[in-house]
N, C-alpha and C positions, 0 to 999 in steps of 0.2 A: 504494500500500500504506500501512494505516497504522500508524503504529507507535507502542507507547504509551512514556512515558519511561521510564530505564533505572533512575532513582530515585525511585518512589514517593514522592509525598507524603500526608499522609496522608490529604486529599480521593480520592487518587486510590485508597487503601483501601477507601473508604465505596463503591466501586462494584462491589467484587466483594460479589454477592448475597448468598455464605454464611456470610459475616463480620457480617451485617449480619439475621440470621434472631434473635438475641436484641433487639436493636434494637426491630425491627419489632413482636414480641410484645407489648414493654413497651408501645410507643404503642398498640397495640389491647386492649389492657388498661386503659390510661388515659381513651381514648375511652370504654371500656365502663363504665369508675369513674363517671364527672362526670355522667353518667345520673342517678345515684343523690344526686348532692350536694343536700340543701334547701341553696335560694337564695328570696334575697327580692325576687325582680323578674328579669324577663326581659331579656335587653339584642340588640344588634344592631351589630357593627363593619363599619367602611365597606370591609371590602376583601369583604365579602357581595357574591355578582353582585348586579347591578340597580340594586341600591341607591342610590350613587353619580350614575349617569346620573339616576335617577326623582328624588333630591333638586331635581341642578343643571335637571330640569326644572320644578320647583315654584319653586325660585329666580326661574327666568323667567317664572312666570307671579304672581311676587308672593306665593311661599305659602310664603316662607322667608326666614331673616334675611337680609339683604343686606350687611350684614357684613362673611360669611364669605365669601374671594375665587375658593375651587376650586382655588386656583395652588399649595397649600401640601397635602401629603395623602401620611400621612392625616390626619384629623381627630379630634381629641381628643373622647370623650364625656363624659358626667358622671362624677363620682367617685362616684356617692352609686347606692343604686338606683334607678330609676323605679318607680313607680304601678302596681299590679297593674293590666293593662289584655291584650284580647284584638286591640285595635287595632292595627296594625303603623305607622301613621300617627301616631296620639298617642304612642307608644312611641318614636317617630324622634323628635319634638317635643321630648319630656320628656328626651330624653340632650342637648340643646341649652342645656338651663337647669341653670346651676354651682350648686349650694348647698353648698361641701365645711363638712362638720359634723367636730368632732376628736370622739374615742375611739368610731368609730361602723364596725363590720368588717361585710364583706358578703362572699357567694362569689356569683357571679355566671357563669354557663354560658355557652358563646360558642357558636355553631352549629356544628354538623360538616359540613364542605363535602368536596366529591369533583370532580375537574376531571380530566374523561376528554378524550386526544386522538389522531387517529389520520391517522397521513401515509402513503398507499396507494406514493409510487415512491419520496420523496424529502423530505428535510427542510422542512418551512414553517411560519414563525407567529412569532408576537412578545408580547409581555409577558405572558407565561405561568410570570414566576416562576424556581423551582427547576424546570421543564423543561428539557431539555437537543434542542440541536438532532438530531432523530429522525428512521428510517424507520419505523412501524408503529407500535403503541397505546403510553401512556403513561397512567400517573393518576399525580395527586400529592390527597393526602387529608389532612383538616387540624383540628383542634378542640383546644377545651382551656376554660381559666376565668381569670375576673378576683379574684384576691383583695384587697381594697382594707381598708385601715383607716384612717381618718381621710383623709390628704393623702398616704397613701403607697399605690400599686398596684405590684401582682405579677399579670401577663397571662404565662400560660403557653399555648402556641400551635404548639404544636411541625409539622412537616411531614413526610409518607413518602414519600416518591416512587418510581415503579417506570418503566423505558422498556425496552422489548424492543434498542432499540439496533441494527435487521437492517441489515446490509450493503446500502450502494448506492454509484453510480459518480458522484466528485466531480468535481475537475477532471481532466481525462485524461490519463492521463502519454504523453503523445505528442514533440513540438515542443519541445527542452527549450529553446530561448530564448523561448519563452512561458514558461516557469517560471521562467525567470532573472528574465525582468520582475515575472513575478508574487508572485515573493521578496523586490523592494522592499516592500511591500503587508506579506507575513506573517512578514518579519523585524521587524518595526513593531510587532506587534500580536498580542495574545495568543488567536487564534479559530479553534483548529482546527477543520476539516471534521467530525470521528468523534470521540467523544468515548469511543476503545478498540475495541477489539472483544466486548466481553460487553456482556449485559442488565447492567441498575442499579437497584441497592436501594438508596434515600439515605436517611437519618435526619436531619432539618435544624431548625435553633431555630425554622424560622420565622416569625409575626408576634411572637415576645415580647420580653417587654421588663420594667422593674422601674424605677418612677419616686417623683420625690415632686414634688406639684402647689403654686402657692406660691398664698395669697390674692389674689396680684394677677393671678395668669392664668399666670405662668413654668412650665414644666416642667423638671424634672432630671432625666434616667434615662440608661439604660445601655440600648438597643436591638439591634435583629437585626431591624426591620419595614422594610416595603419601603418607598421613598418615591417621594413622585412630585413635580417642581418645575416648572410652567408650566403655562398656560390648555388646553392641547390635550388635546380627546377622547382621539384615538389616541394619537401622539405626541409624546413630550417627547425635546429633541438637550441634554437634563442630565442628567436623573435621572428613573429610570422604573420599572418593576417588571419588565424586559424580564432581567433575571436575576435572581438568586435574593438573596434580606435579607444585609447585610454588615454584623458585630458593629460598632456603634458609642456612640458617648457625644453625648447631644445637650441640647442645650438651645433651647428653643421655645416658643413661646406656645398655652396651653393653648385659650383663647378669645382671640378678635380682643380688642386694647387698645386703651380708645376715649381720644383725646385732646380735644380744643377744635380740631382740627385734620385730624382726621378719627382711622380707627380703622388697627391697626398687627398684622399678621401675618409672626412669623419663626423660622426655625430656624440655627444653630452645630451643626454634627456634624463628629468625627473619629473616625474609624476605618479598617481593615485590610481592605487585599484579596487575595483568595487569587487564587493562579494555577491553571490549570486540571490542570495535568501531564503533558498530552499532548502531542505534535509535533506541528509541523502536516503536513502530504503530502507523499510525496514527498522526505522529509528528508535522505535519504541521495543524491540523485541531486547529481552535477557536470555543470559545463561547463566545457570547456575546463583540467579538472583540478583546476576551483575549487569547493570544496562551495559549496551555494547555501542552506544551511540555517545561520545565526551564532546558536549558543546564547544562550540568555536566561539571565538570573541567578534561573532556579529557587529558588536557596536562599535567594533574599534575599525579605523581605514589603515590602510598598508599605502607607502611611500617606496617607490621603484626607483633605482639611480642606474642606470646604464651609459655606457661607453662603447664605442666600436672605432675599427680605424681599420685602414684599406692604402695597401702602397705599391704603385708599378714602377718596381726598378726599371732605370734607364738603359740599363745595359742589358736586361731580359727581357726583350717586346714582349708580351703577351702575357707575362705572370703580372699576379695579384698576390699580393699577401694580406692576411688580415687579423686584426682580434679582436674579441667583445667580451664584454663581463657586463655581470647585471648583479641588482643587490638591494635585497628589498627587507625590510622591517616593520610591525608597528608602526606607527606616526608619534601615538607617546610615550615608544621607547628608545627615539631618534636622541641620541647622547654622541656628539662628535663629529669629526669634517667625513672618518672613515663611513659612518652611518648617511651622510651624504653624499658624499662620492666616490664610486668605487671605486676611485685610481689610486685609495687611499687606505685600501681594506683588505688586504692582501693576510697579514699577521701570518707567517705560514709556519707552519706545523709539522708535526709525523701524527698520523691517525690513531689514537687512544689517549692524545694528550687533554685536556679539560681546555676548554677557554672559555667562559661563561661568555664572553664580547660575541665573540663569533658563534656561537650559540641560538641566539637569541636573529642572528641573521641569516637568510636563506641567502646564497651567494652560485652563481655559476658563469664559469668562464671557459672560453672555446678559442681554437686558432683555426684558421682555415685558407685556402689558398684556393684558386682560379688559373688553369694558364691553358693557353687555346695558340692551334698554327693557321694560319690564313692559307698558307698553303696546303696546307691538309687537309684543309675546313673542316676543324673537329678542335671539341674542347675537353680535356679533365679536371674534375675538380674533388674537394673534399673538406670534413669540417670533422674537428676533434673537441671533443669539451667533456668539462669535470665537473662533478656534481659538487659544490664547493670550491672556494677559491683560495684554499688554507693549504692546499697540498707541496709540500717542497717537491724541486726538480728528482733529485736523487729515487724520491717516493714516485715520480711519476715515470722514471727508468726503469726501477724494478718492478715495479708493477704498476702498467698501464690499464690493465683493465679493469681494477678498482674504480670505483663510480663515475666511469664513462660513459659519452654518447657519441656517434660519431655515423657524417655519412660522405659516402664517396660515391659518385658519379661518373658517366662522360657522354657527352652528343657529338652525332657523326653527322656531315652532310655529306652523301655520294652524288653524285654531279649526273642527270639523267643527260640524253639528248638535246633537250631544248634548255638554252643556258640558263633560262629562269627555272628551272624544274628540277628539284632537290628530293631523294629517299632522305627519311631524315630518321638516324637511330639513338633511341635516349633508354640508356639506363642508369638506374638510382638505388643505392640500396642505404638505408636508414637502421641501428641499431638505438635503444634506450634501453632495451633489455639489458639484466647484469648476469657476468657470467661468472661473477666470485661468490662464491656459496654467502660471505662473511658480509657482504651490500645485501643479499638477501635475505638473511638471518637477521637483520638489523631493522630491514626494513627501510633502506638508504635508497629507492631507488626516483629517479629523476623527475623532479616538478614536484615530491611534495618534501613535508618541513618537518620535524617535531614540533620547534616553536609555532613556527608559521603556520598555523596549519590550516589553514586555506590554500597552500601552497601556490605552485606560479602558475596562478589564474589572475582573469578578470571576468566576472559574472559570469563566473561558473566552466567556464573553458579555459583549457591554455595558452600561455605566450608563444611554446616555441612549436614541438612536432603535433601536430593533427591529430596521431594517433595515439598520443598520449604515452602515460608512464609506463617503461617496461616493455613496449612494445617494437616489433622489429617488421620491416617492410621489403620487401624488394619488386622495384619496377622497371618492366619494358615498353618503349611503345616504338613502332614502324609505322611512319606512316608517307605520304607523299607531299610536298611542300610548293609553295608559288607566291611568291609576293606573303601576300599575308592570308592565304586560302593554305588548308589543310584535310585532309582526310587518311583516316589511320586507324589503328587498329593499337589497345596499349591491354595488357596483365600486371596486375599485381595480385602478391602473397601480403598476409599480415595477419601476423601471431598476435595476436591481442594480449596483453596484460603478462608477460611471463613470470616477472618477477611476483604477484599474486597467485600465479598458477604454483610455481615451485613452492610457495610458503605454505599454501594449503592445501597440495596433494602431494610432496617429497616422502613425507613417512608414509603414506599408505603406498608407494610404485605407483602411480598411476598417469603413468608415462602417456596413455589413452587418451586423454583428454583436452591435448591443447587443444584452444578455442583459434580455428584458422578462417578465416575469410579467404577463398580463390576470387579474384574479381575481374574478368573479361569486359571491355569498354567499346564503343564503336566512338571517332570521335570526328565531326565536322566545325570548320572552322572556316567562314564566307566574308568576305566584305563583298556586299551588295550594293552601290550607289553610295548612301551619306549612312550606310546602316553597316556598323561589325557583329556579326553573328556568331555566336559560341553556344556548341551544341556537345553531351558528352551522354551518351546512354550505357547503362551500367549492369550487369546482372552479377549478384551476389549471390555465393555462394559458401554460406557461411557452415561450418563441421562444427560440432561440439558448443553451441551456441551457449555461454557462457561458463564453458566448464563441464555440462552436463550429459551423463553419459543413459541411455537408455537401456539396463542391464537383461543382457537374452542365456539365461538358467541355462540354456542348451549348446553357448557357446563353447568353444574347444579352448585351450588354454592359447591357441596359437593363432587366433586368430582377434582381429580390433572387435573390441566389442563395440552395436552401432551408437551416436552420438544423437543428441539433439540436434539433426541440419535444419539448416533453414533456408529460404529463398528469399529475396529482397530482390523488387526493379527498383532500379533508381535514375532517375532524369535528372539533369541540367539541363536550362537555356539562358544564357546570356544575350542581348540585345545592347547594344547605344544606337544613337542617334546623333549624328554629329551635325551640326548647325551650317 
């Protein structure tokens, strides 16, 4: 059963639907306003489908600044407007070239997008945003304007989102010392299963933001846009768009800074995450007279200090190096510059030492690199990171797989007949899963906290991989390439929750049981006229659907006994509309 908390927050307001019908009106009145705005140039933001992928494919084939590392996103465009132009190609071009001129106001139209999803049994899918994990249809719908004068922009961008929210069946309330174990896990961590029982009507800042741009490249603003930090397609185990924009304060480089030494891309952000409001499943049930659900400090806000930095040496065209660290606390138990900023928070250790400072701080940091040939037209990449930022070197040489995550890539382009016409090959493979008995015995495993223990969410979802804590992925996709059109064919595997699974079936052998998703994709990808269309149709194929195994009296000792499977369709469409 789920049960929603017993004191509202006020996120958890914005989900009942007819609270939120003035809301709604305003945004579609606004939408329908910016129609009407004379603007002097047409523009394009990077979080448009297609977009994105069709650049970092022109990257690799030489047809874009090399620069710009991909690691760091989104990516700042011009202040100024571009060049009346009907090209979508020289348009992308022209937001690439800084000219910021003073006492020079533009309004500038942003596309109105629509990102419809639809989950036929059961919840699936990842960096979808202000989405929330769903049974049945969803849109979130999105537009707005750049107002810019001189060196200072106002990106208004706001988002609506709607999820039917239909009942299905999570973990089963069966076995409660399955729940007892499974309570080390979501006493940890802020991710409930049901996010309530009603539809959702959300009103959200989404991509906006209000900056002011410096001659040398620095950015200042106040943000709410999603970020993404490391070289991977799919996933990133820091920061990702896999939940919904969180208000913050950042400072970043507007364009790559070129030294004598090669060129330098980075951001400083600090800000607040909300908690989601809900219990997680189950909450009320004991064992042995002991509740299994230890309240969280709902009342209290958590305070995020992040860092990343991105460098392409001059002497190695095409690598990127990079690194990030994130470091989040209470609000009123921020004591010091290190609880402010991670550059500062390091304290490092050997693992069983005591430090009550770091303790009390969820901390995680990753390296990662990028490097790609033009004349190969293919890239490799990959990202390493520690559950914690306390770890000495020496500790991370002898034993590296102690509370790691890490994912390694690479995309191919083979060159068809027709010089615009590309096979295009991506694979990705994603680990959170820990493979040291002694992270899982502990219960160390990535995204949640002891102290924190909302862990690294914002309303309810995580900052960095999709697939969440523990969990390991591997992805292919083929498909065929043109401009910004695609059509293709992608699989992935994903072991769902490992480190859960090892803690609460290691003593009984029950090797049977991983919980695997197979998931086959068809995927089209069109720009039509003033329309980019992104299409991804999905069939899930999930074995052991949370662990649970269907036991048959008759089976031989030698064969898998059968699983809970299950089916899921799953639809995307993404739409814009470009002015």
């Amino acid at each position: 059963m789920h049960t929603k908390h017993h004191k509202p927050k006020p996120e958890q307001a914005l989900a009942q639907p007819k609270s939120n019908i003035f809301r709604v009106t305003v945004l579609t009145a606004f939408l329908a306003v910016i129609s009407l705005f004379p603007v002097y140039a047409q523009s394009l933001p990077l979080a448009t489908p297609i977009v994105e992928e069709y650049l970092r494919r022109q990257q690799i084939q030489g047809n874009f600044p090399m620069d710009r590392s991909f690691m760091l996103r989104p990516m700042l465009l011009n202040s100024l407007p571009v060049a009346e132009t009907t090209n979508l190609e020289e348009q992308i071009a022209a937001m690439f070239t800084f000219n910021e001129l003073e006492n020079v106001f533009s309004v500038t139209k942003l596309p109105v997008q629509a990102h419809y999803q639809l989950n036929s049994n059961y919840p699936f899918g990842q960096n979808n945003g202000a989405m929330i994990p769903n049974r049945g249809s969803q849109l979130l719908v999105t537009g707005g304007v750049i107002a810019r004068y001189g060196k200072i922009s106002l990106q208004i961008q706001p988002e609506v989102h709607f999820a039917q929210n239909k009942e299905f069946r999570g973990m089963p309330s069966t076995v409660s010392t399955n729940w007892r174990d499974y309570y080390e896990f979501l006493n940890r961590i802020d991710r409930p299963e049901r996010f309530g029982e009603e539809s959702h009507t959300h009103l959200l800042l989404g991509n906006s933001s209000l900056r002011y741009t410096f001659q040398n490249g620095l950015s200042l603003g106040v943000s709410n846009e999603y970020l993404w930090w490391g070289p991977g397609y799919r996933n990133s185990i820091m920061m990702s768009n896999n939940a919904p924009g969180f208000l913050h304060v950042t400072v970043n480089t507007a364009k790559p800074i070129a030294t004598k030494w090669g060129s330098f891309e980075g951001q400083l952000i600090a800000g607040s995450l909300q908690n989601s409001g809900y219990l997680p499943p189950n909450s009320t049930m004991e064992v042995a007279r002991t509740p299994l659900y230890y309240p969280k400090r709902d009342e209290d806000s958590r305070y995020l200090a992040g860092m990343v930095v991105s460098f392409q040496p001059k002497v190695i065209p095409g690598l990127y190096l990079g690194y990030s660290s994130t470091s989040q606390v209470y609000t009123n138990e921020l004591d010091g510059l290190g609880d402010y900023l991670p550059i500062f928070n390091g304290r490092k250790r050997f693992a069983g030492m005591d430090d009550p400072v770091i303790a009390k701080r969820q901390q995680q940091s990753a390296g990662f690199f990028r490097w790609l040939s033009t004349k190969g037209s293919f890239e490799i990449y990959g990202e390493y990171g520690t559950n914690g930022n306390s770890k000495t070197m020496r500790e991370v040489v002898v034993n590296p797989d102690l509370y790691r995550a890490f994912t390694v890539g690479f995309n191919k382009l083979i060159r068809l007949k027709k010089a615009d016409e590309f096979i295009q090959l991506n694979f990705e493979q994603t680990q959170t899963g820990q493979t040291v008995r002694k992270a899982i015995r502990e219960s160390k495993t990535w995204y949640t906290h002891d102290h924190v223990r909302h862990g690294y969410t914002h309303r309810g979802q995580t900052l960095g991989y999709g697939h969440g804590s523990g969990s390991n992925s591997l992805f292919l996709e083929v498909s065929w390439v043109r401009e910004m059109d695609k059509i293709g064919l992608q699989f992935e595997r994903i072991v769902n929750n490992n480190d859960a699974f090892y803690l609460h079936f290691e003593h009984i052998n029950g090797w049977d049981r991983y919980w695997v998703d197979l998931v086959p994709s068809f995927v089209l990808d069109r720009k039509v006229g003033n329309l980019l269309i992104s299409s991804r149709f999905q069939y899930v194929n999930t074995l052991n659907y949370y662990w649970v195994l269907e036991r048959d009296p008759d089976a031989t000792l030698y064969r898998l006994q059968k699983g809970d499977d299950r089916k899921n369709i799953v639809a995307h469409v993404r739409i814009a509309y470009l002015f």
